[in-house]
C-alpha positions in Angstrom: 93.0 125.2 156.3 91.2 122.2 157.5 91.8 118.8 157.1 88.9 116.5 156.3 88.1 114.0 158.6 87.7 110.0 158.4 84.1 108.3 158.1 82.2 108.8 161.2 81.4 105.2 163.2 79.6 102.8 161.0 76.7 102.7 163.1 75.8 106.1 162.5 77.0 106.9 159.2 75.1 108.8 156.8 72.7 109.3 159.7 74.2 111.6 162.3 77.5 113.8 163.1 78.3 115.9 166.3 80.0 119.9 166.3 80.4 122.1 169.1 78.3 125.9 168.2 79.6 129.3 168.6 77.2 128.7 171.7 79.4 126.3 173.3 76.4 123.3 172.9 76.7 120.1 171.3 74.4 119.6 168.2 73.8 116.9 166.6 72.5 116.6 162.9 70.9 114.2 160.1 73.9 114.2 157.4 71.1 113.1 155.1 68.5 115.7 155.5 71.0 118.4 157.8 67.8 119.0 160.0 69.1 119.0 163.6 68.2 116.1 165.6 69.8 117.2 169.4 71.2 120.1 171.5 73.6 119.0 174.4 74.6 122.1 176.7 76.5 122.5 180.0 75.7 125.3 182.0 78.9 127.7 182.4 81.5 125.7 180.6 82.9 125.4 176.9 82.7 122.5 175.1 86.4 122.3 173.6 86.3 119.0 171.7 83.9 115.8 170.5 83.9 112.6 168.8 81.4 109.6 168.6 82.5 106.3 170.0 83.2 104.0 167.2 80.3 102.0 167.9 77.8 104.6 167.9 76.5 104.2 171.2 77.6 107.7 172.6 79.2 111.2 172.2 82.5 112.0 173.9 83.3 115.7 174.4 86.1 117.8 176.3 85.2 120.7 178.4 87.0 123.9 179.9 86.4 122.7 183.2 88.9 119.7 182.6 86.0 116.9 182.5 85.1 114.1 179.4 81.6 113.5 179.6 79.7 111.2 177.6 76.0 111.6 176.3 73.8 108.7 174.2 73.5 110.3 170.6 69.7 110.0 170.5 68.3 111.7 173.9 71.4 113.9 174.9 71.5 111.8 178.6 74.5 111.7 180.7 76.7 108.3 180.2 78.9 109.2 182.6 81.7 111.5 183.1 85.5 112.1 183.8 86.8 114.3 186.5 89.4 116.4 185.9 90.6 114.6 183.0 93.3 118.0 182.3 93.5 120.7 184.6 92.9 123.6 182.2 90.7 122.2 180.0 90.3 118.9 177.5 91.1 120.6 173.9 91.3 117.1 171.6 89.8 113.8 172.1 90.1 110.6 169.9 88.5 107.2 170.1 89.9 103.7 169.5 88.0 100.9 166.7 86.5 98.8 169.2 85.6 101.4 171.6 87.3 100.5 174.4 89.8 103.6 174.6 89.7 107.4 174.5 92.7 109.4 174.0 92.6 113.0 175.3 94.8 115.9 174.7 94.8 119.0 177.2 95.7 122.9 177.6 98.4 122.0 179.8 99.9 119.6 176.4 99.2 116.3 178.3 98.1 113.4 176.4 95.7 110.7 178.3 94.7 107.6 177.5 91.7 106.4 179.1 90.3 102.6 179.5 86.5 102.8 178.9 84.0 99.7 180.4 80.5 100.0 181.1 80.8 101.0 184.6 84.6 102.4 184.6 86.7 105.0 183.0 90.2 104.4 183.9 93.9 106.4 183.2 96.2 104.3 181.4 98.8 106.3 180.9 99.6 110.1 180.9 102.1 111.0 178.3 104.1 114.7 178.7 106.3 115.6 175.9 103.9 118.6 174.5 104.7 121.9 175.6 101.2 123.5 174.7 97.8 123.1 173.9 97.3 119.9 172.2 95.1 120.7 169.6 94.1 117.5 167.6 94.8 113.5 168.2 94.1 110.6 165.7 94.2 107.0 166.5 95.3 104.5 163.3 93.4 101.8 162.3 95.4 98.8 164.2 94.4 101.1 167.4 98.4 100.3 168.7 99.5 103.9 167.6 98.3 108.0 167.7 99.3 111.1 166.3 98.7 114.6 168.1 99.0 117.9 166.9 100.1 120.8 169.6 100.5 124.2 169.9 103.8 124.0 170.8 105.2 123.4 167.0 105.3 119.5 167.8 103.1 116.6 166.2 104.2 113.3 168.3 103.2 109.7 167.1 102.5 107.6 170.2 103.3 104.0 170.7 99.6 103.2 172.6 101.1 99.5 173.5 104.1 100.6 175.6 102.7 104.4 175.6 105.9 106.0 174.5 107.0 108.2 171.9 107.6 106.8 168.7 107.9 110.0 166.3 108.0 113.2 167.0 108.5 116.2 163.8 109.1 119.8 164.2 107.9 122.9 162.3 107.6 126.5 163.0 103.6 126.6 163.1 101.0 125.6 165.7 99.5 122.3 164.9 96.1 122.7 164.4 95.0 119.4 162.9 96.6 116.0 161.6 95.5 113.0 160.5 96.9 109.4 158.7 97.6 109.5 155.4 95.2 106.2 154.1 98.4 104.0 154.2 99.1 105.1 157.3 102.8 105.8 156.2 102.7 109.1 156.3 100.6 112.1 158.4 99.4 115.3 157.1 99.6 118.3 159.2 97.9 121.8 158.8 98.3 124.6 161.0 98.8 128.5 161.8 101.3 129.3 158.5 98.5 127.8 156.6 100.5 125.1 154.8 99.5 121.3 154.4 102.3 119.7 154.9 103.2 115.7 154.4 105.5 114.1 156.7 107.6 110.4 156.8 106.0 108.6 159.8 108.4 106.9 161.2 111.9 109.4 160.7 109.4 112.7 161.1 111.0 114.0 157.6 108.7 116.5 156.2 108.4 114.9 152.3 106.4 118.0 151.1 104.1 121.3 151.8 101.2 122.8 149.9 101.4 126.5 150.0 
């Protein structure tokens, strides 16, 4: 199964949205017209994960070789990049509303938050509770919390104020996506025993699973 995702950024919606190929590039596309407007590739590594900043003016992505690295949307140019952001690899990657944050999830099961400004890109915090690959992260709309999905059975809601654990729910399955239900009360989790499951946000309760 896999979830759908929320609205891409305002600024490029209905005109643009990023995947990673079988070829390990980045290509971007025209949702209007699905002609394909860019091909981003770095010799000898994977591309892992990607996301558009939220305000449109570049595309984040997580490589094998532990690095985030940044490209404008519209020529494919280096922004700048990350240096050994995770050790074996950058596997999720989520950006905050306004931009100015990017949460990153690694092979190793770290979770990193990451201060963005125009000329610095600095750790916040690095949170350990994951025991494996973390496999998704999404941010909620007040930008204070995040949800990641892992490998490791786990999904852990994040305080991103005090950057502690708020949450954390247990199944036997690996996480492979999650994401806020729209009241933000609840997440909904999909993973390796191919179930959707809805669970209670803030005592980790699962409330029910689609078979």
């Amino acid at each position: 199964f896999f979830l759908m995702r929320r609205r891409p950024p305002r600024s490029t919606q209905g005109v643009s949205s990023a995947a990673s190929d079988v070829y390990k590039r980045q290509r971007v596309w025209n949702a209007k017209n699905r002609q394909e407007l860019l091909r981003i590739q770095v010799p000898n590594v994977e591309c892992f994960s990607i996301s558009f900043m939220q305000d449109g003016k570049s595309i984040v992505s997580g490589w094998s070789d532990g690095q985030i690295r940044a490209f404008l949307p519209q020529s494919g140019k280096l922004l700048y990049v990350i240096n050994n952001a995770h050790m074996h690899g950058v596997t999720a990657l989520a950006t905050t509303a306004n931009s100015s944050r990017i949460i990153s999830g690694g092979m190793e099961g770290e979770v990193r938050v990451w201060k963005v400004g125009k000329q610095t890109q600095v750790m916040e915090a690095s949170l350990k509770e994951h025991r494996g690959r973390v496999y998704d992260i999404q941010v909620n709309k007040a930008n204070d919390q995040a949800v990641s999905a892992s490998a490791d059975g786990s999904c852990i809601v994040w305080d991103l104020v005090n950057f502690t654990r708020s949450t954390c729910l247990f199944e036997k399955t690996m996480f492979k996506q999650v994401l806020y239900h729209p009241d933000e009360s609840q997440v909904i989790t999909t993973g390796s025993d191919r179930k959707i499951a809805y669970w209670d946000i803030f005592d980790g309760q699962q409330i029910r699973g689609i078979e």
